[in-house]
N, C-alpha and C positions, 0 to 999 in steps of 0.2 A: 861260180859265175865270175865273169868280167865284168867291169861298170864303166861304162861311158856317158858324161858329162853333155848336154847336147848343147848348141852353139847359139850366142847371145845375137840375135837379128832382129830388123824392124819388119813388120809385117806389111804388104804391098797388094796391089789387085793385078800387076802383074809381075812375072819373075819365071824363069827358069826350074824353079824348085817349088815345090807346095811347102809351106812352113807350118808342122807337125805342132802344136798348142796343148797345152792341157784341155784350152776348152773346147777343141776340136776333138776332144774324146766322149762319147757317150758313157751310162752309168754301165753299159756289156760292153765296154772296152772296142767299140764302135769307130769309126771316124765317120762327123759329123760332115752333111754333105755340103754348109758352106765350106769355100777353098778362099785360101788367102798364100799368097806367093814371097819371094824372096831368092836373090842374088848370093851367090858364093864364091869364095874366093881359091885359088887351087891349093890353099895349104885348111879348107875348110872342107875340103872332098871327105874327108874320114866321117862327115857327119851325113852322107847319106843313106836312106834307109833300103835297108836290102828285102826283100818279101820273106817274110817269116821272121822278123825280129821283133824283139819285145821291147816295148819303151812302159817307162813309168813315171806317173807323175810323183815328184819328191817333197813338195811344199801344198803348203796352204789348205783349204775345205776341202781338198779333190785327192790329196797326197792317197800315196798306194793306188789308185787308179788306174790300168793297165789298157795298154794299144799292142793286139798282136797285127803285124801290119802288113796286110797282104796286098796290096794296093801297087799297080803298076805304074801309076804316077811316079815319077822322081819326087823326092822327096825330103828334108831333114828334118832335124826333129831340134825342139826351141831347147834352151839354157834350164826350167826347170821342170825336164821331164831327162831319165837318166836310162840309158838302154843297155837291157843285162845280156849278156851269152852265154850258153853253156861252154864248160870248158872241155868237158868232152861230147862226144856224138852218142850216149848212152839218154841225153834229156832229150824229149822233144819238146819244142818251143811251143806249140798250140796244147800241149798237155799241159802248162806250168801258165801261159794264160787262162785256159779252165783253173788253174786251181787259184788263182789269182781272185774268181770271180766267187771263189767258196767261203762258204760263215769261216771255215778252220781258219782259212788266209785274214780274214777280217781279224779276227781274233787276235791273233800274232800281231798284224799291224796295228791295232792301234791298241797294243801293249807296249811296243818298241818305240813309240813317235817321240819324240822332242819338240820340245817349244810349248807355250800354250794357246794362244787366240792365233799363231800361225804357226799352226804340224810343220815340221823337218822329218822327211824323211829317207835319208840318206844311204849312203850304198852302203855303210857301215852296219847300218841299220836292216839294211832290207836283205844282207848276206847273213842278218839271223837268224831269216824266215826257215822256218822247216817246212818244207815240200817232202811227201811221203812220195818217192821212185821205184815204184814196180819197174819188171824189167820193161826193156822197151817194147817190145810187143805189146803188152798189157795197155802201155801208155797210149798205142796207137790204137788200140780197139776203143778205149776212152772215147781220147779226140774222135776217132767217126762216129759213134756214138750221140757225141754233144755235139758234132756237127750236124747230124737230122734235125736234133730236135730245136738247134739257131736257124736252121732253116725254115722248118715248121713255123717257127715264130714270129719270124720275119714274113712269112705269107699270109697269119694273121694279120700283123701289122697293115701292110698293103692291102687287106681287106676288108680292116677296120678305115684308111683311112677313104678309098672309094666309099664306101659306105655314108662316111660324113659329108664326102663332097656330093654323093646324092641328094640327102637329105639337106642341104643347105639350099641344091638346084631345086627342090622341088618346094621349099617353103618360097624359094624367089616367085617361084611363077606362081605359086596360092598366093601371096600374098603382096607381092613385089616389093620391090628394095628396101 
């Protein structure tokens, strides 16, 4: 893989670009539906994010934390979250995010981490991770595989949360405010 460093910005409510946070990642490698914005400069263009690339978070409680980032938004990604590429067209990138989200990958990562009350976890570090590469085909039946069942989940989700807002509308009118 390649590693890329992403770019040191203040974060705005409005801008041009959505600016990619660590904490704009959920624990499934998610992005989070608040949006906070940011301004770039044209020798700052290399930091935008293209649909299907992986960023990671490289410090702190969150370190190893993965964004595969499919999102149409423009976008870049902040200073400490580090976005890897394959170097050849043999990985797919939503395969190696699944494996991102597996006990193996945990494993690995926080065997490698540096520092103590704040993780480093660096491209040095994260180019030691083993990822086990079937060939690509294989990888692709994976990914649509764990893509039904992100889906599935995700319609839970939305089902769980109607659900609450029922029941919150209906303790209002038993019981009012």
């Amino acid at each position: 893989f390649n590693f890329e460093y992403g770019v040191t910005k203040s974060a705005s409510n409005e801008g041009k670009y959505r600016l990619i946070r660590i904490t704009d990642i959920n624990s499934l490698g998610q992005l989070n539906e608040e949006e906070v914005f940011t301004e770039i400069t044209n020798t700052e263009m290399r930091y935008i994010l293209n649909q299907g690339d992986l960023v990671m978070a490289r410090t702190g409680a969150t370190f190893g934390k993965v964004l595969y980032f499919d999102s149409k938004t423009p976008s870049v990604f902040a200073s400490f979250l580090i976005r890897f590429l394959p170097k050849n067209k043999e990985i797919d990138q939503k395969y190696v995010y699944y494996f991102c989200l597996s006990p193996r990958y945990w494993q690995q990562a926080n065997q490698l981490i540096d520092g103590g009350t704040q993780p480093q976890f660096s491209s040095n570090k994260i180019s030691q991770v083993k990822i086990p590469l079937p060939p690509l085909e294989t990888q692709r039946q994976i990914v649509e595989k764990l893509d039904k069942q992100m889906q599935a989940l995700e319609g839970v989700r939305l089902l769980k949360s109607e659900a609450e807002k029922r029941i919150e509308e209906i303790l209002k009118q038993v019981w009012g405010k």
